[in-house]
C-alpha positions as CSV (number, residue, x, y, z in Angstrom):
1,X,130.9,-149.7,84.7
2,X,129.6,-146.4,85.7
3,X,127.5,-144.4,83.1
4,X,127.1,-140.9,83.1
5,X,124.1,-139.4,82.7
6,X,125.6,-138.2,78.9
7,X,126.4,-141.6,78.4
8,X,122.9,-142.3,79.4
9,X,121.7,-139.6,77.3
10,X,123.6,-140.6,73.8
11,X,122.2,-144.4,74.9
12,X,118.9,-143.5,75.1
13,X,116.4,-143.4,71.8
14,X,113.5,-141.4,71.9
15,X,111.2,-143.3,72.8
16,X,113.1,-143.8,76.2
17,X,114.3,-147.2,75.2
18,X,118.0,-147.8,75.4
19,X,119.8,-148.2,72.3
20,X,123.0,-149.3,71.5
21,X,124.7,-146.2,69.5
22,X,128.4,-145.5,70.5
23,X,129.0,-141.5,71.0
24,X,131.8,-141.3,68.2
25,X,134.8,-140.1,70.3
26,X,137.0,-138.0,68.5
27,X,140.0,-139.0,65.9
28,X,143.4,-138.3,66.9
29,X,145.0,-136.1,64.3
30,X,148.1,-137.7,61.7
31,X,151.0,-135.5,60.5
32,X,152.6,-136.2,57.1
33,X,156.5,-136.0,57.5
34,X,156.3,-133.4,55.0
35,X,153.9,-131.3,57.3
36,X,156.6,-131.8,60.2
37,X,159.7,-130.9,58.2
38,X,158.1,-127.9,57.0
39,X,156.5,-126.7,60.1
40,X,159.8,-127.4,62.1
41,X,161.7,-125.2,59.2
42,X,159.1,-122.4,59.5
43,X,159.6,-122.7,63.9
44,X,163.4,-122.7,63.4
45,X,163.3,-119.6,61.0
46,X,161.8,-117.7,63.3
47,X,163.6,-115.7,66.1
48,X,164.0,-117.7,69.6
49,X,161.3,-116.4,72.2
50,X,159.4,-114.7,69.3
51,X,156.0,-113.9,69.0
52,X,155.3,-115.1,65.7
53,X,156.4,-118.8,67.2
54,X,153.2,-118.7,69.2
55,X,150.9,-117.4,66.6
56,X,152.5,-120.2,63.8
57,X,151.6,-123.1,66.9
58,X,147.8,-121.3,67.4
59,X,147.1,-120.9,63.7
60,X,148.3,-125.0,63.4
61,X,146.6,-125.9,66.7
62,X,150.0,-127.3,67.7
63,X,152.0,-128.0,70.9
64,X,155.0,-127.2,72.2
65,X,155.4,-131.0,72.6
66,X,154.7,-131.6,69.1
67,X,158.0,-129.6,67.7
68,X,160.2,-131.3,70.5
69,X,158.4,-134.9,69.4
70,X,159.5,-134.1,66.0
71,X,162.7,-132.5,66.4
72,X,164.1,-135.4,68.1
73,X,163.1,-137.4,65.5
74,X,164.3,-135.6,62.9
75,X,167.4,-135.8,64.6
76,X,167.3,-139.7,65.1
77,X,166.7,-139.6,61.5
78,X,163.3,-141.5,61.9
79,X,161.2,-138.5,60.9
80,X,160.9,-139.5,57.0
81,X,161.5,-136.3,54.6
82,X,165.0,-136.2,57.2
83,X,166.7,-138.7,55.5
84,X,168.0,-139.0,52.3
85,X,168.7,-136.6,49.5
86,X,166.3,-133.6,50.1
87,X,163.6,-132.7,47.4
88,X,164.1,-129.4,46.2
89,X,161.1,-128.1,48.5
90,X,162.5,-129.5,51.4
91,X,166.3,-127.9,50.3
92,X,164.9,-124.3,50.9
93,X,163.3,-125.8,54.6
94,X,166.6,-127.6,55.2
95,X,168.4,-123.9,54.3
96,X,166.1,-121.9,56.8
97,X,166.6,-124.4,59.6
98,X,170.5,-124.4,59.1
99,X,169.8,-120.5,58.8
100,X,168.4,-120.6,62.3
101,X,170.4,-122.7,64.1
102,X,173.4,-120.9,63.2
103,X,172.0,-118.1,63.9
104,X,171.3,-119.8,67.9
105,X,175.3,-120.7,67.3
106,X,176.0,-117.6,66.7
107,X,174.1,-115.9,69.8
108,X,175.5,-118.9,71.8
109,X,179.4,-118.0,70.7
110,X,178.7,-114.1,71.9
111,X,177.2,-115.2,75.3
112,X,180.1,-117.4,75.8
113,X,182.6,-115.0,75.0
114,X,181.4,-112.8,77.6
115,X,181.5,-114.9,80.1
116,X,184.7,-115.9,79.1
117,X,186.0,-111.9,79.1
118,X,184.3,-111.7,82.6
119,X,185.7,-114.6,84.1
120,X,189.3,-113.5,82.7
121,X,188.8,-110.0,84.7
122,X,187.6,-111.9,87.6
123,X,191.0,-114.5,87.5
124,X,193.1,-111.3,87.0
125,X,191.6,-109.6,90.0
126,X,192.2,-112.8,92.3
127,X,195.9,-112.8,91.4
128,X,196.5,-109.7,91.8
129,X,194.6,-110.0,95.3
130,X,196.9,-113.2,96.0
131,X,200.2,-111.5,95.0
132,X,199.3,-108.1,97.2
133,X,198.4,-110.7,100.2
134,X,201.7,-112.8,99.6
135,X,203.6,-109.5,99.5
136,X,201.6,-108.2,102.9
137,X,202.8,-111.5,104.2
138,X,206.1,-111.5,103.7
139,X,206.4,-107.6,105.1
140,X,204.9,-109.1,108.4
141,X,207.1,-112.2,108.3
142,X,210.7,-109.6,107.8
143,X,208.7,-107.5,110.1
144,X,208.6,-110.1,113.0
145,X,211.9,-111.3,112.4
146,X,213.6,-108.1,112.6
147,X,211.3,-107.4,116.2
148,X,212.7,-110.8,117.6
149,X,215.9,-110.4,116.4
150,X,216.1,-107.2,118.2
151,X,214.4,-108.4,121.3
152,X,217.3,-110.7,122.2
């Protein structure tokens, strides 16, 4: 095993001898299931590509990862305050998220209209297109029937 000259350091008393004292490495942080319910209802709340989504992760020294982690188990139903009957603090959290995501429906609904409207113009255009080409093609069919027809 290699040592590092900090390991060496930490290792070292100070009388030069080495010692045997472990540098404490640092403690991975826990989340109640309360703390992840409420933080996902206060993400959902807020407006998609918001501001204020970044500032609530800085001021919780969170992740982007963490609220995926957590929403998808909220939605397996293995994130604990998910399942069962909701407390009444956690009925206010559940309202917000619901808020929010209908909200997102709702945004969803109009984007897919639109495209729906646009590619409704776009299918009109094309038969119209098709109908003036079968038309064009038929005039040149009469067209070169009559010239034949007249040739012989």
């Amino acid at each position: 095993m290699t040592m590092t000259l900090a390991d060496q350091a930490a290792r070292t008393g100070q009388d030069g001898q080495v010692t045997d004292k472990r540098v404490s490495r640092p403690v991975r942080r826990t989340f109640t299931a309360a703390y992840k319910a409420r933080i996902l209802a206060a993400y959902d709340a807020l407006p998609e590509g918001s501001p204020e989504r970044g500032a609530l992760m800085r001021r919780e020294r969170l992740y982007h990862s963490h609220i995926e982690h957590w929403r998808k188990q909220q939605e397996n139903g293995t994130l604990a305050s998910s399942t069962g009957k909701p407390t009444k603090g956690t009925e206010s959290e559940e309202l917000a998220r619901l808020r929010a995501e209908n909200k997102k429906l709702k945004a969803e609904a109009a984007k897919l209209e639109a495209k729906n409207d646009k590619l409704s113009s776009d299918l009109g255009k094309t038969k119209t297109a098709l109908d003036i080409a079968g038309k064009a093609f038929a005039l040149l069919d009469e067209i070169s029937r009559s010239a034949d027809s007249g040739e012989s």
